[in-house]
N, C-alpha and C positions, 0 to 999 in steps of 0.2 A: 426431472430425472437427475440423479446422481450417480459419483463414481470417487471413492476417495483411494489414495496412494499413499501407504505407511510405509515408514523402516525406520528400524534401529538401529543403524548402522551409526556407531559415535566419531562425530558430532553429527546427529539426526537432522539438526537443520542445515545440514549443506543441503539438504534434498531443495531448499529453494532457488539455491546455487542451480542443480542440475535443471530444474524447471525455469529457471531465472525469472523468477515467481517470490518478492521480499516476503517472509512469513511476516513479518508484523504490518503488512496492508491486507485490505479488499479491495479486490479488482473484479471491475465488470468489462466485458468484451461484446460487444455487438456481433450476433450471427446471423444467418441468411432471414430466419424466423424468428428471432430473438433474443435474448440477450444468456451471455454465456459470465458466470462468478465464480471466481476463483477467493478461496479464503483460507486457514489452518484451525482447524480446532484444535489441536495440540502440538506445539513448537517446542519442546526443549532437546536436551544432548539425548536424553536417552528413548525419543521416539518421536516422531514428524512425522501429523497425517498432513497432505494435500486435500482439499475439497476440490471438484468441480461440481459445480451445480447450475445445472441447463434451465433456464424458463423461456417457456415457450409462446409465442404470442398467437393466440386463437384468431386473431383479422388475418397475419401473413401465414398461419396456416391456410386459413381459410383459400388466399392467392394462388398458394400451390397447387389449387385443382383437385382435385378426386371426386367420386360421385356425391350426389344430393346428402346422402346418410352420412356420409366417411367426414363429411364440413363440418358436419355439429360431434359425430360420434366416431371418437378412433382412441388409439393409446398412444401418438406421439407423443404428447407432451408431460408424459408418465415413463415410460417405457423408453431402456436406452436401446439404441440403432441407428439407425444412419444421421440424424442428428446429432448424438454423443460424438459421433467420428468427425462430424464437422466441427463441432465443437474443441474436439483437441487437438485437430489440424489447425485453428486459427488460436487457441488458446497456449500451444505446447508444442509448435510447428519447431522452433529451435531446440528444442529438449533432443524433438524424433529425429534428425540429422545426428546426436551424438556429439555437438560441439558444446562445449564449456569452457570457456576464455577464463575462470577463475579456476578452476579443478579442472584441466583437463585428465590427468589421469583417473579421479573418482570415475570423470563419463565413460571412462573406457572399462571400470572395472563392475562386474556383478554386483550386485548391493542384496540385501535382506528387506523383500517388498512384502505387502497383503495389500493386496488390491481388492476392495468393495464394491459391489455393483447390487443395489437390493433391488432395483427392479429390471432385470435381462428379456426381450424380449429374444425366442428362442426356440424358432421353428423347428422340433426335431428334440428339445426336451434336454434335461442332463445328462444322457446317453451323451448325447453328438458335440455338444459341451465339451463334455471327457476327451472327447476324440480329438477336438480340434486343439482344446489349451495344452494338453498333456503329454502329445510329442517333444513341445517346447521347454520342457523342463518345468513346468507348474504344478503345481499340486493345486487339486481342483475340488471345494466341497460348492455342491451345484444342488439345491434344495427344488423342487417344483413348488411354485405358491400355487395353493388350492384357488377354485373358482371362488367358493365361498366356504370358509371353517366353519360355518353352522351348519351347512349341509355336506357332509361330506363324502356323500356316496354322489355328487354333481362330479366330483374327479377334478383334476390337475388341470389347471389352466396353458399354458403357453409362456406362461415367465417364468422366471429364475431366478433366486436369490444365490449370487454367484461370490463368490471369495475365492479370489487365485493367493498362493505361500510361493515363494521359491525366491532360489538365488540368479537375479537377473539383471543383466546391465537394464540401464533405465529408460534409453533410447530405445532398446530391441522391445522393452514392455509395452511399451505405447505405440509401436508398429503394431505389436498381435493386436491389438485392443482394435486400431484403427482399422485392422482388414477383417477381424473375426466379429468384432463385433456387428455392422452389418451383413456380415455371411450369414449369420446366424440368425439374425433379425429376416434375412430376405425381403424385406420391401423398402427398399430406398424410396426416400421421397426428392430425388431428382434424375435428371435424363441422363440415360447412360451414354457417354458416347467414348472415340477413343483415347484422348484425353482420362476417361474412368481408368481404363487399361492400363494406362502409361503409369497412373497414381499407383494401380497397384504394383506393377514389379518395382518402384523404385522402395513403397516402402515394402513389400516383401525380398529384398534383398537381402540375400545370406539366410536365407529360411524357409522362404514358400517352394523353392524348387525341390528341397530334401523333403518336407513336409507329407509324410502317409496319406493323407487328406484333399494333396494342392489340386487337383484336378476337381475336385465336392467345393472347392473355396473358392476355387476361379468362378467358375459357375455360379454361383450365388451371388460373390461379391459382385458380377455382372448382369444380374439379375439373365441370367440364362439367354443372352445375346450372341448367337452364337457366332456372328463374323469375330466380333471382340471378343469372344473366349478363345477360338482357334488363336488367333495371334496371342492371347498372354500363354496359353500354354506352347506353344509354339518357340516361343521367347524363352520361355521356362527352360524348357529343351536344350536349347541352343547355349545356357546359361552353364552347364556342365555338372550343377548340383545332381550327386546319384541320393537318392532317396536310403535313408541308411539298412532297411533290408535287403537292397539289392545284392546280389553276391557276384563275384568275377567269372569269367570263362562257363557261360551254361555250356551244358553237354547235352541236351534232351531240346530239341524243339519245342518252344511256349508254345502254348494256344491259341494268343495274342503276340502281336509285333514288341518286341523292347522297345523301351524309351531309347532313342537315337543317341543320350548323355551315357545311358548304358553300356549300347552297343561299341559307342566311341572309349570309353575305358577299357572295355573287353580287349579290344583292338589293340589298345598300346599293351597292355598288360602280357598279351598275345607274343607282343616284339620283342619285349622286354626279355621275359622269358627264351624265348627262342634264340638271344645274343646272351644270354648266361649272365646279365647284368645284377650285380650284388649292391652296388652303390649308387644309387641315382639321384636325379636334381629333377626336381620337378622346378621349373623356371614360370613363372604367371602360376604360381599354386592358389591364387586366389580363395575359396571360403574352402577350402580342403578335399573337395570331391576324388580327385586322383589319387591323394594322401592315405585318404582311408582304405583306398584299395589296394595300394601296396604294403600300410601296414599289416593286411589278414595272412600276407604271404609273407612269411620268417624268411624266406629264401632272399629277399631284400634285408640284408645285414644293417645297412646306412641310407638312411631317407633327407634330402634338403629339402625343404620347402621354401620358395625365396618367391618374394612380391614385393613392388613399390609401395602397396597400399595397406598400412599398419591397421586398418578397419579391416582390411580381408584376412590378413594376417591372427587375428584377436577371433574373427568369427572363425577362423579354421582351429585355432586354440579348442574355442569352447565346442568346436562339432566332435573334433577328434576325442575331447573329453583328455587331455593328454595328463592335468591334475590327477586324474584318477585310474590310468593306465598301471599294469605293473611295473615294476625296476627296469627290468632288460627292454619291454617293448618300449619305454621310454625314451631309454637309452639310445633307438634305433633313430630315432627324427630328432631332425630341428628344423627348426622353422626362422626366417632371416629375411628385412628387410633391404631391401637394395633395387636398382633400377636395371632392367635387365639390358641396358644398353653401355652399363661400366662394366669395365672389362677387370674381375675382378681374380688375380691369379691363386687366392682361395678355392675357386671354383676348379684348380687344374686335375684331375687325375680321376676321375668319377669313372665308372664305366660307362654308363646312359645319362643324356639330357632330352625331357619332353618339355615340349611347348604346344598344349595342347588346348586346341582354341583362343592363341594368344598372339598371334602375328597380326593378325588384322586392326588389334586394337591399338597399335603402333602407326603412327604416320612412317608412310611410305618412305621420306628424305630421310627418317631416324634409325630402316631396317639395317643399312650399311655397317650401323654401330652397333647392332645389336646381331649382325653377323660374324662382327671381329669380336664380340666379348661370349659368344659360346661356342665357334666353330674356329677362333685363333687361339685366345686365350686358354678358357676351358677347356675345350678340345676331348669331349668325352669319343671314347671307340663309335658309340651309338647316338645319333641323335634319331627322335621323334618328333614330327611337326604336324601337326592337324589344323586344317582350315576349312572355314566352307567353299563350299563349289557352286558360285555364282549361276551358273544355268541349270541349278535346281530349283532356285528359287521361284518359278514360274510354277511349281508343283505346288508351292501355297495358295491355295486361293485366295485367304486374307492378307496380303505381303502388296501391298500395291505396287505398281510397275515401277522401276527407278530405285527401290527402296533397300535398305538393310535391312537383315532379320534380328540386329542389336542398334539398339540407337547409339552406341561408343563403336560399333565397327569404322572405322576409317578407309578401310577398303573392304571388296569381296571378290576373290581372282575366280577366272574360270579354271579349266582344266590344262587349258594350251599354258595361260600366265603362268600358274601356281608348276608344271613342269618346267617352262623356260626360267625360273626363280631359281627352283632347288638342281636344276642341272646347272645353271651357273655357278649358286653357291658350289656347289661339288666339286666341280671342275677347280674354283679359284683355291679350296682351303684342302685336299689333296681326300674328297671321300667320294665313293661311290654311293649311286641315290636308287632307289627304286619308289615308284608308286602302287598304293593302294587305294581302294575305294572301302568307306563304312558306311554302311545301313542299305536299304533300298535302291538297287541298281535300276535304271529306267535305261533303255533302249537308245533313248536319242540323249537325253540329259546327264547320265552317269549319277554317282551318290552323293547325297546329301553334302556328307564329310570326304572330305580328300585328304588322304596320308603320306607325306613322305620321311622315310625311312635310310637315315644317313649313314653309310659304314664306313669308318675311316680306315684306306686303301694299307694302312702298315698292318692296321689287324688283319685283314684278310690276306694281305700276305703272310701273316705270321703262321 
C-alpha cells in the first residue's frame, strides 16, 4: 500500500525537516507485520513528494488470526487502513505531535499539501469520504475503483482512489489520515481495547470534538465497542469543542438532549448577557469553542482569548478562521498567550472573565495564584467559572470508579467543595457568588456541570 505527501511550499524540501525524514536517503522501518519505506521521488525547491510504502509480510499476516479464507485471501496488504495508521504512527510519530527542532515555526504554520492514497479501502464509498475529509478543510477528489474495468456493469468496488488539496499544518494532516483512515477502512486488524480510546482523543485533539462526523468516527475508529465509545465521546464532551453548526441560546425544545459542551456555552452566554458584559476574557480559551460563540453576537464589542498553550492558541486561529473574517469582526478578538496564574494588569477593566472548564486543569497549590491574577489584578465586574461535579460522575457507566472524566483533570470538586471554593474566593476578593447547575439535573447527584457566577459587590451597589 501506499500514500504519498507533496507541497510546494519553497523551499519544498523542508517537508523532510517537518517529517524529519533526509530526502536524499531510503529508509525502511519494521512494523507489527512488516516492513514500512519511506523514500522521495521528487526533492527539489519547487516541490517535495514524501513516499510511504507499506509491504506486508503474508507469514505475520497470517499470525494475526482471521478465518481459514481471510489467511490466504484479504486486501491488507493492498489496501490502506489500519496498517497505513500504524505505519505512520511509527514512521511519522514526531511529525504528528507538531515538533520541529529545526523550523519550528514552518510546523506551526499551514503549508500547500496533495496527499495520495490510490488504493483506500472505504466502507461507505466517496460519499462518506466527502463527509469525513471535508469538514477539515480538504478538498476531496475520491474516485471508486471498479471491481473490474472489463466488465463494468459488476459496479464499484469498496476502494478509493483518494487525493486530499488544501492548506494544512502537517502535523493536523497526519492526525486525519491516522484516525480517518481506519474509520473508514472499519476492520482493524488488532484488539481494541482502552489504550485504542486514549490513541484516539490525543490524536484527534483540536478537531474530532468540533467534527460533524465525530460520533460516525468514534465508532468506527472503535470498531463499534461500545464501553470504549461511550468514554471517547464522553471525553469529547467534556473537552468543550462546540461543533461549528451549533448555534447559542436554543428557544424551542430539541428532540434530542444537546451536547452538554453545548448546553455549557449556552449557559455562560446566558450570563454574559444578562450582566450586560461588552468586553470579555475568555481566560483557558483553549482550541476556541467559547470564542466562536461570542463572536456571532456583535453585542460583545471586545473578545481576549488568552491560553498558556500556543498549539491551542494557533488551533483556535484556524477554527475561528480569523484570516478570513471581515475588518470589524476582526477587530473585535485577540487572541494572547500567557499563564493564567500571572497576574497580568493588562487584563484590568474587562467587564466579564469565564473560565470555563478550566480550574480543574490547574494543581490545586497553584489556584491561590490564579485567584489573585483574575479576581485582584483583573478584577472584571463578572466572573464565570464552570467545573465538573464530581458526584456525577457515577452516571457514567464507562468512567471507572476513582477516575477523571480528562486524563489532565488534576482534581474534580463536588458540590459542598466547588461552593465552599467560590464562597471563599468571594468573601476574600470583595464579590458576591451565586450557583448554577448545567445539563441534566439528577435527584440525588445534581449536573454534570457546576457554575459559579461572580458579581463584584461595587457593581451591584452601583
Amino acid at each position: 500500500m501506499l500514500l504519498t505527501i507533496t507541497t510546494t511550499r519553497r523551499p519544498a524540501t523542508d517537508l523532510g525537516f517537518l517529517l524529519f525524514k533526509h530526502p536524499g536517503k531510503a529508509q525502511a522501518f519494521p512494523i507489527s507485520a512488516g516492513t514500512a519505506h519511506v523514500f522521495y521521488p521528487r526533492a527539489d525547491d519547487g516541490e517535495c513528494t514524501a513516499a510511504l510504502l507499506v509491504e506486508i509480510d503474508p507469514i505475520a499476516l497470517v499470525r494475526g488470526g482471521g478465518t481459514a479464507l481471510t489467511q490466504y485471501v484479504n486486501d491488507r496488504p493492498y489496501a490502506a487502513g489500519s496498517h497505513l495508521a500504524v505505519a505512520l504512527r511509527t514512521v511519522f510519530g514526531t511529525a504528528m505531535t507538531g515538533r520541529c527542532d529545526a523550523l519550528p515555526e514552518l510546523a506551526a504554520q499551514a503549508i500547500p499539501l496533495r496527499i495520495h492514497v490510490p488504493s483506500l479501502a472505504a466502507s461507505g464509498g466517496p460519499e462518506l469520504v466527502r463527509r469525513l475529509f471535508e469538514p477539515l478543510g480538504w478538498t476531496v477528489d475520491a474516485v471508486a475503483v471498479q471491481l473490474d474495468p472489463e466488465f463494468p456493469d459488476w459496479g464499484d468496488s469498496r476502494y478509493v482512489d483518494l487525493t486530499l488539496t488544501g492548506e494544512i499544518r502537517l502535523a493536523d494532516a497526519l492526525n486525519h489520515l491516522y484516525v480517518l483512515l481506519p474509520a473508514l477502512d472499519g476492520a482493524k486488524h488488532y484488539w481494541i481495547s482502552q489504550d485504542e480510546a486514549d490513541k484516539l482523543l490525543r490524536a484527534g485533539e483540536g478537531w474530532l470534538a468540533g467534527h460533524p462526523e465525530h460520533e460516525l468516527i468514534t465508532r468506527r475508529y472503535l470498531a463499534r465497542q461500545k464501553s470504549y465509545v461511550n468514554y471517547a465521546l464522553a471525553q469529547l464532551a467534556e473537552s468543550g469543542e462546540l461543533p461549528d453548526e451549533s448555534e447559542p441560546l436554543v428557544t424551542e425544545v430539541p428532540e434530542r438532549p444537546e451536547p452538554l459542551a453545548v448546553q455549557r456555552a449556552n449557559g455562560v452566554l446566558a450570563v454574559l448577557r444578562s450582566a450586560n458584559a461588552r468586553r470579555v476574557l475568555d481566560l483557558g480559551c483553549g482550541g476556541g469553542a467559547l470564542l466562536r460563540v461570542l463572536l456571532k453576537d456583535p453585542s460583545f464589542t471586545e473578545i481576549v482569548g488568552l491560553d498558556v498553550s500556543a498549539r491551542a492558541l494557533d488551533t483556535a486561529e484556524r477554527r475561528l478562521k480569523l484570516d478570513r473574517l471581515p475588518e470589524q469582526a476582526r477587530t473585535r478578538i485577540t487572541l494572547r498567550q500567557s499563564a493564567l496564574t500571572y497576574a497580568d494588569p493588562s487584563l484590568a477593566g474587562y467587564d466579564a472573565a469565564v473560565l470555563m472548564e478550566v480550574i480543574e486543569h490547574v494543581d490545586e497549590e497553584r489556584l491561590p495564584a490564579l485567584e489573585h491574577a483574575v479576581f485582584s489584578v483583573a478584577r472584571p465586574h463578572t466572573v464565570v467559572v464552570t467545573t465538573p461535579n464530581s458526584e456525577y460522575n457515577v452516571r457514567f457507566e464507562f468512567l471507572p470508579e476513582g477516575t477523571y472524566r480528562h486524563s489532565d483533570h488534576r482534581f474534580e470538586w463536588t458540590r459542598s467543595q466547588f461552593g465552599e471554593w467560590a464562597d471563599r474566593v468571594a468573601g476574600e476578593h470583595g464579590y458576591q457568588v451565586r450557583q448554577l447547575a448545567v445539563g441534566p439535573v439528577d435527584d440525588d447527584m445534581g449536573a454534570p456541570t457546576q457554575m459559579a457566577v461572580f458579581t463584584s459587590r461595587e457593581e451591584v451597589s452601583a
